[in-house]
C-alpha positions in Angstrom: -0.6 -18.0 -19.4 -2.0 -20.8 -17.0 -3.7 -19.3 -13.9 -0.7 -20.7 -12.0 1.4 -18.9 -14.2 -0.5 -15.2 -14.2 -0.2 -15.9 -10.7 3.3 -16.1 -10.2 3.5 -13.4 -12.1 1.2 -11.0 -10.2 3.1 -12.1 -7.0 6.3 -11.0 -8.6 5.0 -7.8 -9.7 3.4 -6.9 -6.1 6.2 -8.0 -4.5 8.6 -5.9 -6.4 5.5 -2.7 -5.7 5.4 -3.5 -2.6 9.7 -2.7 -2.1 8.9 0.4 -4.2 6.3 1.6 -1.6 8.1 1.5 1.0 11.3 3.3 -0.7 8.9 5.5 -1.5 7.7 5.9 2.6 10.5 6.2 4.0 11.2 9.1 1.5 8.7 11.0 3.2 9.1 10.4 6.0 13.2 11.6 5.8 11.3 14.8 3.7 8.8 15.3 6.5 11.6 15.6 9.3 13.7 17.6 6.8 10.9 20.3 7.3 12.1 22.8 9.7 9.8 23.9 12.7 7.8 21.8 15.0 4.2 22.5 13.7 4.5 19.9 10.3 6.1 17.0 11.8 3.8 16.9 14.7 0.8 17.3 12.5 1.9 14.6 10.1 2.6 12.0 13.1 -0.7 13.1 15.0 -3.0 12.2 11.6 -1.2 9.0 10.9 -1.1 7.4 14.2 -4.6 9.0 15.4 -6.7 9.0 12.6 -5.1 6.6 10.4 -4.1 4.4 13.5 -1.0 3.5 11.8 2.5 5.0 12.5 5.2 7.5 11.1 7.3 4.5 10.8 7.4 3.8 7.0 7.9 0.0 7.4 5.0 0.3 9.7 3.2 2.3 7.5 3.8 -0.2 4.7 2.7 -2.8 6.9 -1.1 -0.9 7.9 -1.0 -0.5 4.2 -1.1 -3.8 3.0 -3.2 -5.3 5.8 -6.0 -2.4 4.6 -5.0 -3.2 1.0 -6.0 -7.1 1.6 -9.3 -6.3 3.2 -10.6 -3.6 0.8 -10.0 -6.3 -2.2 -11.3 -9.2 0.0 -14.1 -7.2 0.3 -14.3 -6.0 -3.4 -14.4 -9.7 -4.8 -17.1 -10.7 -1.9 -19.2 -8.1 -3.0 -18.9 -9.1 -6.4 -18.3 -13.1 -6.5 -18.5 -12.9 -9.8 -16.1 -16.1 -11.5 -13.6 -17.9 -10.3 -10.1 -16.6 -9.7 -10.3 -15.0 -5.9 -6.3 -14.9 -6.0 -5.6 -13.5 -9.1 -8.5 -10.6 -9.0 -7.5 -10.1 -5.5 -3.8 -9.6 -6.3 -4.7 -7.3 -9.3 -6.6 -4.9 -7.2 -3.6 -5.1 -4.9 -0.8 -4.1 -7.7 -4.1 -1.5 -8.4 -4.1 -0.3 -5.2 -0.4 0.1 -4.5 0.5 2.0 -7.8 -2.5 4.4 -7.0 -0.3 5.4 -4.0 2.9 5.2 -5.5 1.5 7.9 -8.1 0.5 9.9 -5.3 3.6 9.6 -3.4 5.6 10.7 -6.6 7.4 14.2 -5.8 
């Protein structure tokens, strides 16, 4: 494939991870308020918006997710700027990065 090609490609296939993921959130987050008694839910909200910084909203969470997703790959090709190809390395650790949480996320 041309690199234009590979990266259409990638762009539908994070695209298409990136829906998954946030399926996948906002099953969690119905399963965490499913969980009867006070002490879960208010531990699970407290870690993500005070040490995560992020929110028990799973479209917001999806959001924090890619934003961090971006940076940590930015950062991984900067640190190796090896090549050419920034886009379609970056996108890769991206679709990387996303089905790594999607695994864990699995029930």
């Amino acid at each position: 494939l041309s690199t234009a090609d590979q990266t259409r490609c990638l762009m539908k296939e994070l695209e298409a991870s990136d829906r998954q993921l946030q399926q996948a959130l906002m099953g969690v987050a119905k399963e965490a308020q499913q969980v009867p008694g006070p002490t879960f839910q208010t531990l699970w909200r407290d870690n993500l918006k005070g040490f995560y910084k992020t929110s028990a909203d799973p479209m917001q969470q999806a959001e924090a997710f890619r934003a961090n997703r971006r940076a940590v790959c930015a950062y991984a090709k900067s640190v190796g700027f090896q090549g050419t190809g920034y886009g379609i390395t970056t996108t890769r650790c991206e679709l990387a990065l996303t089905r790594t949480l999607l695994n864990e996320l699995k029930p």
